[in-house]
Structures are given as structure tokens and as C-alpha cells.
C-alpha positions in Angstrom: -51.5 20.6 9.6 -49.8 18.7 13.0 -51.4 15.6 11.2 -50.0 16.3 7.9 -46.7 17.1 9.5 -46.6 14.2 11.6 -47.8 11.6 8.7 -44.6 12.7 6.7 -42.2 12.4 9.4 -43.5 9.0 9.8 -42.9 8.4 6.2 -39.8 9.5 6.1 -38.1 7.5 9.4 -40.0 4.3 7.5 -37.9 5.4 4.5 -34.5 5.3 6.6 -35.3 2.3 8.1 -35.7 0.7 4.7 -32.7 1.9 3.2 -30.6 1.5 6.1 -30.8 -2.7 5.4 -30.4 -1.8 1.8 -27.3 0.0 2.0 -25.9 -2.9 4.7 -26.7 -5.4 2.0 -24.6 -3.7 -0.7 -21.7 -3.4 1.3 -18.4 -5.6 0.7 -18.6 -6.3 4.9 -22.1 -8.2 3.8 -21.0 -9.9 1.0 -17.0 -10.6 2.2 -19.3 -12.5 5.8 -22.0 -13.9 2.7 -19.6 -15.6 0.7 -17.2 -16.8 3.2 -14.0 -15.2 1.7 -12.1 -12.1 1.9 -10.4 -11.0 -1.2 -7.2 -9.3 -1.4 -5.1 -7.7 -4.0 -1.6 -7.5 -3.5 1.7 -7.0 -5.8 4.1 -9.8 -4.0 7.0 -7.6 -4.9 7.4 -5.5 -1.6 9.5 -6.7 1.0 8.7 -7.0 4.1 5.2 -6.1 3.2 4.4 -8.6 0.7 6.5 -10.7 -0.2 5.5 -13.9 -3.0 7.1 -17.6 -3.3 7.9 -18.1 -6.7 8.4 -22.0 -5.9 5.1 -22.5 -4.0 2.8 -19.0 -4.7 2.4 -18.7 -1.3 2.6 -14.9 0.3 4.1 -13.8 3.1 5.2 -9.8 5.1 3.9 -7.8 7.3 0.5 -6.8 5.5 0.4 -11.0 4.7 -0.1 -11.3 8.6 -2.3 -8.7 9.1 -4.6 -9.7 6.5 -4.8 -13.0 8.0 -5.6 -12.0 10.9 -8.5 -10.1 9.5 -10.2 -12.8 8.0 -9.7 -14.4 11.0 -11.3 -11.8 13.0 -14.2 -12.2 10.5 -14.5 -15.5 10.3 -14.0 -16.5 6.6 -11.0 -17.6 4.3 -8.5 -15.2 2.8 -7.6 -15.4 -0.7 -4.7 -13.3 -1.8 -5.4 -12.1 -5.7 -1.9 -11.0 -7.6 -1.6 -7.8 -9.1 0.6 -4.8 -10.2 1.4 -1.8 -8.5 0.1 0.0 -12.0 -3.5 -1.9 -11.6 -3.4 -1.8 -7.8 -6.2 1.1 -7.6 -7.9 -0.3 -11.0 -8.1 -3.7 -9.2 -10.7 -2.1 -6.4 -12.3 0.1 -9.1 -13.2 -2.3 -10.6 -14.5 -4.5 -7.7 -11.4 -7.2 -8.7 -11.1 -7.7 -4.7 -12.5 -6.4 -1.3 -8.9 -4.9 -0.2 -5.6 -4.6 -1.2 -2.0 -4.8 0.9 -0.4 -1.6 2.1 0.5 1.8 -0.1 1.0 5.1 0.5 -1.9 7.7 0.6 -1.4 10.2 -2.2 -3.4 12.5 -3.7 -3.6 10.7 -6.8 -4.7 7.6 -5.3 -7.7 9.3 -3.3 -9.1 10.5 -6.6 -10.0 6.9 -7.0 -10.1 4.7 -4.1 -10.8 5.4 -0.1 -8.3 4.5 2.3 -8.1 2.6 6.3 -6.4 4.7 8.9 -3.2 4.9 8.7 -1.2 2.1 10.8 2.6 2.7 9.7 4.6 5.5 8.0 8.2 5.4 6.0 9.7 7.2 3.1 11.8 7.3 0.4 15.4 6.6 0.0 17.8 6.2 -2.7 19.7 3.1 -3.8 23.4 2.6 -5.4 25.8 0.9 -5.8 28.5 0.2 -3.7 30.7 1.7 -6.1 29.6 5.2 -6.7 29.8 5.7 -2.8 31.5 9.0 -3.2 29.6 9.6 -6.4 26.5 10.0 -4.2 26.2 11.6 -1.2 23.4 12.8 -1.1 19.6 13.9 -3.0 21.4 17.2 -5.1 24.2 14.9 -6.2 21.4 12.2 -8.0 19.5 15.5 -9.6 22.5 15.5 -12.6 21.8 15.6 -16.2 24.4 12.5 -16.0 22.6 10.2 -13.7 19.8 7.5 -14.7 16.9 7.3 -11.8 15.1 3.8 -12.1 11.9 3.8 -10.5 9.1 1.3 -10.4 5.7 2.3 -12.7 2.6 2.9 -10.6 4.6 3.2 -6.8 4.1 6.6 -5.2 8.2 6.5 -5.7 7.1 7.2 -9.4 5.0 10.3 -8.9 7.8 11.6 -6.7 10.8 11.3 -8.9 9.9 14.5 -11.5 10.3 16.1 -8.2 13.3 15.0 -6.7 15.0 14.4 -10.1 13.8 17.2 -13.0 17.7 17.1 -14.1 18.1 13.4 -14.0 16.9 10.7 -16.6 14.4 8.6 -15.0 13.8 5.0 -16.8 10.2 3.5 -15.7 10.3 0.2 -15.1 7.2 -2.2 -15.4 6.3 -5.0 -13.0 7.3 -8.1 -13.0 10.9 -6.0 -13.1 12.1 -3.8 -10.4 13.3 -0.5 -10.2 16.6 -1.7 -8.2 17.1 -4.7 -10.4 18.3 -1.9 -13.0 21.0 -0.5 -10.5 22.2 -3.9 -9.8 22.7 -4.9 -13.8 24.1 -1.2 -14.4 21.8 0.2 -16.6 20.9 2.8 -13.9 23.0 5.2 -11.5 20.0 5.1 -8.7 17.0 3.6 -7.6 14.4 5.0 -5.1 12.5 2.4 -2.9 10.8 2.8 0.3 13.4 2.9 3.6 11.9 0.1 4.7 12.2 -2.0 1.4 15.7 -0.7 1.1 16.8 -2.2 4.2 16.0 -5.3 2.8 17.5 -5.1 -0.3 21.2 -4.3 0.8 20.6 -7.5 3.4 20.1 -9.7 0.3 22.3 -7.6 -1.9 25.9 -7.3 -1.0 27.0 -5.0 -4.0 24.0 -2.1 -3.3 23.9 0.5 -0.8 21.3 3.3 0.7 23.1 7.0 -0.2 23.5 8.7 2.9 21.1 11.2 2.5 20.2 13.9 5.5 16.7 11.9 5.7 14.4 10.4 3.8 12.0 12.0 1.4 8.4 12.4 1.0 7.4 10.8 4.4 4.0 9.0 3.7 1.7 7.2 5.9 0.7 3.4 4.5 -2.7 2.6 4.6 -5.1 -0.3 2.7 -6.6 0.6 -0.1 -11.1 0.5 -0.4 -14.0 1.1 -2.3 -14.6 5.0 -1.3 -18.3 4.8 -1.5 -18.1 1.8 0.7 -17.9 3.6 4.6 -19.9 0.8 6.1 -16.6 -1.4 5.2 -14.7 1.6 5.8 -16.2 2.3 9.3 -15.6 -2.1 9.8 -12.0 -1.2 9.3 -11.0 1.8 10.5 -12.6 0.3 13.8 -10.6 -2.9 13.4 -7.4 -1.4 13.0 -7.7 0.5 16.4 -8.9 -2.5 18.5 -5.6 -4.0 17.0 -3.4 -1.2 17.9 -4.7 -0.8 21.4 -4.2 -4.5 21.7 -0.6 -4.7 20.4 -1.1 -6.3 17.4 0.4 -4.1 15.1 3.4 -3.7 16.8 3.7 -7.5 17.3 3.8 -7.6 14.0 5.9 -4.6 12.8 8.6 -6.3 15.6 8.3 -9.3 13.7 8.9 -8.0 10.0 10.5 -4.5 10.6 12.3 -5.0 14.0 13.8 -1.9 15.4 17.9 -1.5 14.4 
């Protein structure tokens, strides 16, 4: 019986050490060091996260350095692959690239796909213009049966605004077109964005404005977006992203793209 015992125990640690180099070998860490190249998804539209060059197609933000950076760290090329905010998570579903560029972790979004750590955390604020300064105030004077909510399809800002808004209208927009593009051509009262986007849109846009609200809504932490089955590219990551914290990295670059007002 102690031989039979110990004759499947053998067979069993020979059957971990087999499928240990089998699972390695299907992971995107193998194949991303393989192939030389680390794909990413990201929408170009979020600034300062991702940001795109219409004239040259070149990218640049925050999540543009960082990504670098990681390819550097792994020692192949990073090729940045465009998509929408409504196909971000079908774009890793369906293996279209190895990672995407920043967005919030929702609950809708972890059906789907797995998520790094978390490295930064904002939330949601609404845009106007100028004009209706003492027409908004704040979140309970936007949730009117009068008021048009423009919001971007497939953003986290989109699942919020049924929320935040049941009285309002809410008009979806649909990538290339932005939510606060709407507000700024008067076909919508409000936009919602995220607060750090929206600091950058009333720096390029004279005639909008952030409504003074008590604080911002729905506070979410930002996170890449992964295959979920994947947690040997998971486990790379997650690891990554904390040798780059404890090293500064991150807040190098969050000085560099979100400096502190």
C-alpha cells in the first residue's frame, strides 16, 4: 500500500512539473518576450492619459509613458493598437492586444477582463458652460427633467449617469465624438468626464467650466485592463507596478502629466 501510495504521488508531482511549463508557455508574458513586442490597446481620446496626434499618429500621457517604460523593462517594442472605449474590454477578449491604457475598475468590466493593481484613483465631475454658472451649482441642480447630460458610450462615466441623473436626459455619444464636444456646440447642458480630464479641458477650452460640486462622484481606482485567466501575466504586472512605485516612478510620472495644483 506505502508503494502504491508513494508511486502516485510520484505521478502526480511529474504531472505538475509538466504542466507548470505548459501553462508558462501559454501565457501573454511568454509570447509578448517570444515575439519581441508588446501590444497595447488604447482609445487616444483621454487626456492626460492618452492622448493621440492626429497630424503624426503618435501617442502620448501618462499611461503612454508608463507603457513605455514597460516594454522597456521587458525588453521588446511597444506597439500602441487604437481602439474605442465601447471595444476597449472586447479588444482583450478577444486577444486584439496584450494590455490596454488605464480605466476604472467596475463591476461590469471584471465580468470580462482581470485588472493590475491599482496605481492612481480620480472621479467624476461635471462640465458646463461658462454661462449657466448659476444655472449649476451643484449634482441636484443637473438631475432636472430640463437638463441634457452628454456622456461618452462605453466610459464608466456612462454606467454612472442613470445614477446621478434619472430626471435628466442623457444623450450617448459614440467615439470618435466626445461627450464635452456636445456642451461646447450647445446641444447639451452638461457633460461628465473624469476630474482629471476635466482639468484639461477648461485649460484648452476657455468657454467651459467644472460645476462646483461638494466633491467629485463615484471615486474609482484606474487600473490596466488583462486577460483574467492570464495570472502568470497578472502576477508579472502586479509585481512590476510595485517595484515602480517603491522606486518613484509613478509619481515621476503622475508629476509630469498631473502635477499637483
Amino acid at each position: 500500500m506505502k508503494q502504491v501510495k508513494f508511486i502516485l504521488a510520484a505521478l502526480l508531482a511529474a504531472g505538475l512539473a509538466w504542466a507548470e511549463p505548459a501553462a508558462a508557455q501559454d501565457s501573454t508574458l511568454t509570447k509578448v518576450l517570444e515575439s519581441g513586442k508588446l501590444r497595447v490597446g488604447t482609445t487616444g481620446d483621454w487626456n492626460p492619459m492618452s492622448m493621440k496626434d492626429p497630424a503624426s499618429g503618435g501617442y502620448a500621457g501618462f499611461d503612454i509613458d508608463v507603457m513605455t517604460e514597460l516594454a522597456k523593462d521587458l525588453g521588446v517594442e511597444v506597439e500602441f493598437v487604437p481602439t474605442e472605449w465601447k471595444t476597449l474590454v472586447p479588444g482583450i477578449v478577444a486577444d486584439k492586444y496584450d494590455i490596454s491604457t488605464s480605466a476604472s475598475i467596475t463591476a461590469q468590466r471584471i465580468r470580462s477582463v482581470g485588472f493590475t493593481e491599482s496605481y492612481y484613483q480620480l472621479g467624476t465631475v461635471p462640465l458646463t458652460q461658462k454661462k449657466n454658472a448659476e444655472r449649476f451649482k451643484s449634482w441636484e441642480d443637473i438631475n432636472q427633467s430640463d437638463v441634457t447630460v452628454a456622456v461618452t458610450l462605453g466610459t464608466s462615466q456612462e454606467q454612472q449617469v442613470k445614477t446621478l441623473f434619472p430626471n435628466a436626459t442623457v444623450r450617448t455619444i459614440e467615439a470618435p465624438a466626445r461627450d464635452f464636444q456636445e456642451v461646447l456646440a450647445g446641444r447639451a447642458d452638461v457633460s461628465v468626464t473624469s476630474n482629471v480630464e476635466a482639468s484639461k479641458l477648461i485649460e484648452a477650452h476657455d468657454s467651459i467650466m467644472i460645476v462646483p460640486v461638494d466633491k467629485p462622484a463615484s471615486p474609482a481606482d484606474i487600473a490596466f485592463l488583462v486577460d483574467q485567466n492570464d495570472q502568470i501575466w497578472l502576477n508579472y504586472l502586479n509585481h512590476w507596478i510595485q517595484i515602480k512605485k517603491n522606486k518613484g516612478f509613478f509619481q515621476q510620472v503622475q508629476d509630469k502629466w498631473i502635477p499637483a495644483n
